[in-house]
C-alpha positions in Angstrom: 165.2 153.5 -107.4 161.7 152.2 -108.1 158.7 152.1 -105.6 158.9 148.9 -104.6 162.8 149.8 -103.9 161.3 152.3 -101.6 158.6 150.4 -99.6 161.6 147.7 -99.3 163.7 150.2 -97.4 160.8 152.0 -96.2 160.1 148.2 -94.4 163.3 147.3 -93.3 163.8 151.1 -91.4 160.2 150.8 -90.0 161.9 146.7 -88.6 165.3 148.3 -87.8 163.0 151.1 -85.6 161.4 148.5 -83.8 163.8 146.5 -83.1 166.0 149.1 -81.1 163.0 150.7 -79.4 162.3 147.1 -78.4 166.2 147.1 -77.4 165.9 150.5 -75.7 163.0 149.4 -73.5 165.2 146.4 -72.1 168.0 148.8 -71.3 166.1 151.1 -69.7 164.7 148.8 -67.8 167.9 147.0 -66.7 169.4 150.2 -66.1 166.4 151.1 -63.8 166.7 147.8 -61.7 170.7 148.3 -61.5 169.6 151.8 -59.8 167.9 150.0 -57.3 170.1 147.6 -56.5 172.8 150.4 -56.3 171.0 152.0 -53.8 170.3 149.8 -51.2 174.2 148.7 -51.3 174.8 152.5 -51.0 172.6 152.0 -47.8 173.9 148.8 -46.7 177.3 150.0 -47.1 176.6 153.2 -45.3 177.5 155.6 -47.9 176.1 158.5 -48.7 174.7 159.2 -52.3 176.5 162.0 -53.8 173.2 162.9 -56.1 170.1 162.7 -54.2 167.3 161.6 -56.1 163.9 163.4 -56.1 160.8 161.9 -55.3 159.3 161.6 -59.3 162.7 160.6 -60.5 162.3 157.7 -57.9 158.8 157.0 -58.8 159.8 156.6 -62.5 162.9 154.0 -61.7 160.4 152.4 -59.3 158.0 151.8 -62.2 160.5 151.2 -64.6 161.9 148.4 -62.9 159.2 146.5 -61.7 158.5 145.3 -65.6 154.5 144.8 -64.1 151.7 147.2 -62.5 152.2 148.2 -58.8 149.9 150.4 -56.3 150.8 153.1 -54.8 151.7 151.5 -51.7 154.3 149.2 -53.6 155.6 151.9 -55.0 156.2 153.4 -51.5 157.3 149.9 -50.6 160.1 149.7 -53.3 161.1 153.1 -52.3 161.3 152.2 -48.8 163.5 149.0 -49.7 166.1 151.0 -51.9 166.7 153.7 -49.4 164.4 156.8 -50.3 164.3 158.7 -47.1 160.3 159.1 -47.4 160.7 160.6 -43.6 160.3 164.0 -44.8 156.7 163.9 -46.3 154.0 163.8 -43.8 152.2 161.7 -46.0 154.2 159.9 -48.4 151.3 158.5 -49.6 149.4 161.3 -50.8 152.8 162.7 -52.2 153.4 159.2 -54.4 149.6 159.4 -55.6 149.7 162.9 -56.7 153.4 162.3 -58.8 152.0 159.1 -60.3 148.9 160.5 -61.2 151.0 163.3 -62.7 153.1 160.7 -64.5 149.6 159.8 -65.9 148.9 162.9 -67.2 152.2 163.3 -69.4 152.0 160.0 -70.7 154.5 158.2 -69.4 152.8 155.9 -67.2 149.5 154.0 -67.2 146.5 154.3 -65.1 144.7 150.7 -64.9 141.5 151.0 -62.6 140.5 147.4 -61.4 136.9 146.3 -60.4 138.4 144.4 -57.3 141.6 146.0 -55.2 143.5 148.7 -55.4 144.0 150.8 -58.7 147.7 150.3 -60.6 150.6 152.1 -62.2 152.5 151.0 -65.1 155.7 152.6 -66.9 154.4 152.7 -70.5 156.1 150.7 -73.2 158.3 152.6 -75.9 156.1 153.6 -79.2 156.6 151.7 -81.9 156.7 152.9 -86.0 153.7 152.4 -88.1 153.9 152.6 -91.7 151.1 153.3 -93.4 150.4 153.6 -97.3 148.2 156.6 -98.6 145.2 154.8 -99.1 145.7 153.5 -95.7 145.8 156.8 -94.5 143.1 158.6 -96.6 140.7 155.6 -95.8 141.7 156.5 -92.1 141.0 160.3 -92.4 137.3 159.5 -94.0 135.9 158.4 -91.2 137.4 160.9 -88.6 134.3 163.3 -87.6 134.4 166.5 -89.3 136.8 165.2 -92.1 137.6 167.8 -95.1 139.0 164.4 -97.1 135.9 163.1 -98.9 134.1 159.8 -98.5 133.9 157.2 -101.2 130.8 157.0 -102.6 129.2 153.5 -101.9 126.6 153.8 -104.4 127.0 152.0 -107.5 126.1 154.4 -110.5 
C-alpha cells in the first residue's frame, strides 16, 4: 500500500469512528429517556422495581435524557416525576449538588455557570477522533510551555 493508501483508510476509520460515536450518543440517550418512561409506568402501575437505582445512577439517566442543561432543582424535579423515592435524604438537594458536582469532576458532565439564574448541568457529548498529521502535531508540541521539540527558526539566514 502507498501513503496516500493509508491516509485514505486512515480517513475513512477516523469517518466510520464518528459516525458510530455520533450513533452511540443517540442511543444512549434514547435508552436513558425509555428509563424514564419505564419508571414512572412501574409507579403508575404499582409495581415494584426489582433493581433499585442509586441516586448518581439516576442523576446520570436524568441528564442523559434531557438532551439540554438542567439545575439542580430540575434534576430533583425529573427525579421526582420518574419515581426516585428522594424521601430518604434530608436534603435532596444538597445530595443532587454534591453528585453532580462530582459528575463534574470525572468528566462526564458539564458545569456551565450563568451571569443571570441558576448555574447548569449538562451530560457531555461522546469524544470524537482527530487525526492529525506529524507536522500537525510537532507544530502543536512547539508551542506547548516547556517543549523539548524545538521551534522553527523564523529568521531568514
Amino acid at each position: 500500500m502507498t501513503d496516500s493508501q493509508y491516509r485514505r483508510a486512515l480517513e475513512a476509520a477516523a469517518r466510520e469512528y464518528e459516525d458510530l460515536a455520533r450513533q452511540r450518543a443517540e442511543i444512549d440517550t434514547r435508552l436513558a429517556q425509555l428509563t424514564q418512561t419505564m419508571a414512572g409506568l412501574i409507579r403508575l402501575c404499582g409495581y415494584t422495581p426489582t433493581v433499585p437505582l442509586g441516586l448518581t445512577d439516576a442523576c446520570r439517566l436524568v441528564l442523559r435524557a434531557a438532551g439540554h442543561p438542567l439545575t439542580v432543582a430540575e434534576v430533583r424535579a425529573m427525579l421526582d416525576a420518574t419515581g426516585f423515592d428522594l424521601a430518604k435524604y434530608s436534603n435532596d438537594l444538597a445530595a443532587i449538588h454534591t453528585i453532580l458536582k462530582r459528575l463534574d469532576q470525572t468528566g462526564e458532565v458539564q458545569f456551565i455557570a450563568r451571569t443571570y439564574g441558576k448555574p447548569t448541568y449538562q451530560w457531555k457529548q461522546t469524544p470524537r477522533a482527530v487525526v492529525m498529521s506529524q507536522r500537525g502535531v510537532k507544530a502543536l508540541l512547539e508551542r506547548l510551555p516547556g517543549s523539548t521539540v524545538p521551534r522553527k527558526s523564523t529568521e531568514e539566514p
